[in-house]
C-alpha positions in Angstrom: -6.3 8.4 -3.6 -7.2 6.5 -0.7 -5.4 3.1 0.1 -9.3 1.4 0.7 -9.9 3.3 -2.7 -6.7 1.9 -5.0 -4.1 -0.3 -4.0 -1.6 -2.8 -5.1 -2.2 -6.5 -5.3 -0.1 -9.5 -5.4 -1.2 -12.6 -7.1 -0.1 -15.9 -7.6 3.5 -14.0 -9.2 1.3 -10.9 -10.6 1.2 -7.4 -9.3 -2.5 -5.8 -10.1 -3.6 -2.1 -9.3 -6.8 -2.3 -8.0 -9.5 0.7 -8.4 -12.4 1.0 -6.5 -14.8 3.5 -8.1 -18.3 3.8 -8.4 -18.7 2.1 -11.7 -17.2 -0.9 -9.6 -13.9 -2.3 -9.0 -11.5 -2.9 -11.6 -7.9 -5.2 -11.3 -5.2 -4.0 -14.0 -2.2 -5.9 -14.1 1.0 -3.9 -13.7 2.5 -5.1 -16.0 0.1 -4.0 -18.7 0.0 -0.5 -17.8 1.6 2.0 -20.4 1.5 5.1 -18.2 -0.2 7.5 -16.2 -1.5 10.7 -17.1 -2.8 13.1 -14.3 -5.7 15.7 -15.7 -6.8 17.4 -12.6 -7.7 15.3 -10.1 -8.4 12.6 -12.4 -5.5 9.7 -13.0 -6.0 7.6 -16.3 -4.3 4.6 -16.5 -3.2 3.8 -20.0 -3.1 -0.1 -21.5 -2.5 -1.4 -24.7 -6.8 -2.3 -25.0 -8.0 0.5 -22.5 -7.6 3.4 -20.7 -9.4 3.3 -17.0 -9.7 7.0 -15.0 -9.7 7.4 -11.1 -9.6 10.5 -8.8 -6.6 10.2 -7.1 -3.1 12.4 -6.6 0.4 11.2 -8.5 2.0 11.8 -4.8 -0.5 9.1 -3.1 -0.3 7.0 -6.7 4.1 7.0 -6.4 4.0 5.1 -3.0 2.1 2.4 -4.4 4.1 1.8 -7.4 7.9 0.4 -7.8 11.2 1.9 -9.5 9.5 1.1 -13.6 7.5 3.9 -13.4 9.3 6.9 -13.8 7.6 10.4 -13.5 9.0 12.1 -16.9 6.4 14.9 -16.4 4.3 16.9 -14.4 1.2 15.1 -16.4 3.2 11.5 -16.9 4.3 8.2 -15.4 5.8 6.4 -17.6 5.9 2.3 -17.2 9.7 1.7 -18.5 8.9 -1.5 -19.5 7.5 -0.7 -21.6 9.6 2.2 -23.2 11.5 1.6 -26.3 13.3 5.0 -27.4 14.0 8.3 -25.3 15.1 11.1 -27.0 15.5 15.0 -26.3 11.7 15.9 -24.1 9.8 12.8 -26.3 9.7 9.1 -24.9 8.4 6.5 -27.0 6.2 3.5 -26.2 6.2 -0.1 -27.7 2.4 0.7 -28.6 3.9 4.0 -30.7 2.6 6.7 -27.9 5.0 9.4 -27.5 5.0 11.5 -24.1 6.7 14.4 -23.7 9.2 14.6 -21.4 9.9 18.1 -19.1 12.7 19.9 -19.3 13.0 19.7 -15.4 12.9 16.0 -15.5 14.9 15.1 -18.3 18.1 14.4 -16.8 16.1 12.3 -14.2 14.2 10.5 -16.5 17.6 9.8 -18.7 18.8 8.3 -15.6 16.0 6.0 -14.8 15.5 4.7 -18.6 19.2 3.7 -18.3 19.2 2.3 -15.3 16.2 0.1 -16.5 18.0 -0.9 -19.8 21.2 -3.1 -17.3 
């Protein structure tokens, strides 16, 4: 993912991720992103109304994106805001999508979803 490709925005208080893709460019506020999934190359962004795919890399996606995402899988990145229950490799979202959780980052992802919840 290139920086002139996606990048992060800051409006008037909001935070948007902005994708630049052939189909045009589209602005998703942060706040309403669910998660990520990686398939491939391809990165879909996950919203309550949509879901919105980009080629990119989770490595290149991570440096644009603060501490309330939390990588909780090789495929995953999870928008802790938006997290209401984690238990043993599941996490559950407020919209009643459950994403598994690695057994590699478990503890990590424990951590994190804690951390959140102070």
């Amino acid at each position: 993912m290139s920086q002139k490709n996606s990048f992060i925005q800051v409006n008037g208080g909001n935070e948007y991720l902005v994708l630049s893709r052939k189909q045009g460019t589209t602005r998703i506020k942060i706040d309403d992103i669910l998660y990520f999934e990686k398939e491939l190359r391809i990165i879909h962004v996950y919203t309550e109304d949509d879901i919105y795919s980009f080629y990119g890399s989770f490595k290149e996606l991570k440096k644009m994106i603060d501490k309330r995402f939390c990588r909780c899988h090789n495929s995953f990145i999870v928008n802790l805001n938006k997290t209401v229950h984690l238990e043993r490799y599941e996490i559950h979202l407020v919209n009643g999508a459950v994403l598994s959780v690695s057994q590699r980052r478990y503890s990590h992802t424990k951590k994190s979803f804690l951390r959140h919840l102070c």
